[in-house]
N, C-alpha and C positions, 0 to 999 in steps of 0.2 A: 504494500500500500504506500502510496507517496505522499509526505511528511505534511498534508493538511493537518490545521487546528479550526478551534472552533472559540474565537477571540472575545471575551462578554465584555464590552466596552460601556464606561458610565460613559450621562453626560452631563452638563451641568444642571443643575437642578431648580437655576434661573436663566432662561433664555439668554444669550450673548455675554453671558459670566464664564468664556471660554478661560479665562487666566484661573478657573479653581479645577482643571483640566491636567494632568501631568504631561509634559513635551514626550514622555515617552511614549504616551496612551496616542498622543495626534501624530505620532510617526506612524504607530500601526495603524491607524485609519488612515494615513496615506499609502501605506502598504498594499490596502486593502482595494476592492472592486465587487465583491458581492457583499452584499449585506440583508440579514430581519432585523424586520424591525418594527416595533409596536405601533406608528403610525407615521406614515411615509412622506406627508409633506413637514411634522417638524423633522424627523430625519435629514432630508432634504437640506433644509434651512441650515443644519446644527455641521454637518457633513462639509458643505460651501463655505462657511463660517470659519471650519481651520484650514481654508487654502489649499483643498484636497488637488493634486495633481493630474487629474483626470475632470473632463467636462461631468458635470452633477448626469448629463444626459446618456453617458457612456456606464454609470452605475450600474448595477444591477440591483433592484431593491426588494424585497417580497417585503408587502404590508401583511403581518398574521391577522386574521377575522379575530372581529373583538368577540363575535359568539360563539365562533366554531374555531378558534386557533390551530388546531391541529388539520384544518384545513388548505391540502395542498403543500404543507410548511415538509414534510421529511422529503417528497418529492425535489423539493429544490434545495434539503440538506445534503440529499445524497449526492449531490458535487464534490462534496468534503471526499468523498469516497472514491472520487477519481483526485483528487489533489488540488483540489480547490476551496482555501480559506476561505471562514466565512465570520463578517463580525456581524454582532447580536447590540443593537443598542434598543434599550428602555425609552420607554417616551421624557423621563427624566430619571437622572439620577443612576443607580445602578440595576443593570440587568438583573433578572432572577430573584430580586428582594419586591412584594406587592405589584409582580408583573408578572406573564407567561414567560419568561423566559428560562423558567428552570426546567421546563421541557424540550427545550432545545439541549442544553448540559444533561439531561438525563439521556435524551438520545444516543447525545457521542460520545456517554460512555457506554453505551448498548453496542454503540459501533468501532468500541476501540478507536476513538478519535480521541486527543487533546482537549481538553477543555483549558483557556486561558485567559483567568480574572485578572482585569486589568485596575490600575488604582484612579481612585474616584471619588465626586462627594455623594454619603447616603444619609436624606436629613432623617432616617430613624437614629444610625451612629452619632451623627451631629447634636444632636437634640439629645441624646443619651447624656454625651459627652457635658453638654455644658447645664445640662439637670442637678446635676449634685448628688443624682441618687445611686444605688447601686450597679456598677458598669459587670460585676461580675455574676451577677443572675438575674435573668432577665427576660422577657417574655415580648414580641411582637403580637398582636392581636389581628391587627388588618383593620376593616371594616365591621364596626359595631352593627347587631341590628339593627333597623330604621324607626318600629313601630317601641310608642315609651313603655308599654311593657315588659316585652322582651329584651329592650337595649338597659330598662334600671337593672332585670333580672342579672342582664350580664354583667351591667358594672358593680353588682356586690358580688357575684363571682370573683371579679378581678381582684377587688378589696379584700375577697377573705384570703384569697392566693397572697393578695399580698402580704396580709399580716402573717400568715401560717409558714411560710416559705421565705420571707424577705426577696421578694422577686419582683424588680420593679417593671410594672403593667406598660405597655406602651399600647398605641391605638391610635387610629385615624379616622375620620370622615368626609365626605363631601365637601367643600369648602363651602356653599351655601346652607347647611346643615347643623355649622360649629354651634352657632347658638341655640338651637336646640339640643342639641347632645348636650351643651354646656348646662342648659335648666334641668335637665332632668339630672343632671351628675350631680349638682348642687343641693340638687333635695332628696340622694341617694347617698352619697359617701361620707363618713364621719367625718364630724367637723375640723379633727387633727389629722386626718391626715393631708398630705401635700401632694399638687399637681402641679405640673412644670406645663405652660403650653410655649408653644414654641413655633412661632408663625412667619412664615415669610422669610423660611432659610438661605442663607446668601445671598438675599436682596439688599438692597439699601435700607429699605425700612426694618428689616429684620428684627423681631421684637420675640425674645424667650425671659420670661418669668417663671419663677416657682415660689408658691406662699401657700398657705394652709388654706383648705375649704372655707373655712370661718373666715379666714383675710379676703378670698377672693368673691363672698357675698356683698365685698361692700366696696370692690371696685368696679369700674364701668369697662366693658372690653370690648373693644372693637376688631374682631377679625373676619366678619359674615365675606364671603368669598374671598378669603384667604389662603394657601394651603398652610396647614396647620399640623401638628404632630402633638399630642397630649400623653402627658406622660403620668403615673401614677406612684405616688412612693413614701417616704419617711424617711 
């Protein structure tokens, strides 16, 4: 078999924030000529952005179905199988963390192919990092349920995980959704414990706090179409 990899390239995680990019990571995307990827015109945009040496129109791009991902997508992996690299970029941020992409990496190891994680920003690490809370046990959640039943249900799930285990909760939403996640959390989680949100990672506005339930009833927060990361801890 000839020495194809299967490259998971982040990207930045605010449009045209290419300098939080490593020069190593945009060498391989110049390297590069096929690429998946979660959604093909910012692809496009982000690919043109570091000065790729080939016309954007000479690419090779597969957009995966947002319904049916596995549609058509191993059909144009199996290039890798003749010797044809292929990079994997996220609609932001890094491949394979709260995206399809870790079915591509589960693939090429199916197929004795390479996998090669490239460095990157990921705002669940970022937002870890500057939380305060536990970095060494820890939990991603993804997407909470939507309806306030099921979403308080889950967040005293996370709350007893966290006191039982010391494992601090992370979780995301919809960016038009924060403030309601936000009222039902408030009138769900005990008053001491602490939540970190952490909104508009790498942007210029970039705003990460962390205060107790009780402190953050009596501030005003504005992040309603934000992307946001909410962290849960002590």
């Amino acid at each position: 078999m000839l020495n194809a990899k299967i490259f998971m390239i982040p990207c930045p995680i605010v449009e045209n924030q290419n300098d939080t990019i490593a020069p190593a990571t945009i060498a391989v995307i110049h390297g590069l000529d096929h690429y998946v990827v979660e959604r093909a015109r910012t692809a496009r945009r982000y690919i043109k952005s570091t000065a790729h040496p080939l016309p954007i129109s000479e690419l090779n791009i597969f957009e995966m179905d947002k319904n049916n991902p596995e549609d058509g997508l191993y059909a144009f992996l199996a290039k890798a199988k003749k010797g044809k690299s292929i990079g994997v970029l996220s609609e932001a941020g890094c491949p394979g963390i709260a995206d399809p992409g870790a079915l591509i990496a589960k693939w090429a190891h199916q197929n004795n192919i390479d996998v090669v994680p490239l460095i990157g920003p990921s705002s669940i690490l970022l937002a870890l990092i500057a939380s305060g809370f536990n970095g060494q046990n820890f939990a991603f959640n993804g997407y909470l349920p939507v309806k306030k039943p099921e979403l308080a249900q889950k967040l005293k799930q996370l709350e007893n995980h966290l006191v039982r285990h010391d494992q601090t909760q992370i979780f995301m939403e919809t960016p038009y959704r924060n403030h309601g996640l936000l009222e039902v959390a408030f009138k769900t989680f005990s008053p001491k414990l602490k939540l970190c949100i952490a909104a508009n990672i790498n942007a210029p506005d970039e705003w990460i706090k962390t205060k107790t339930i009780a402190q953050w009833k009596n501030e005003e927060i504005e992040i309603h179409k934000k992307p946001t990361m909410f962290l849960l801890g002590r």
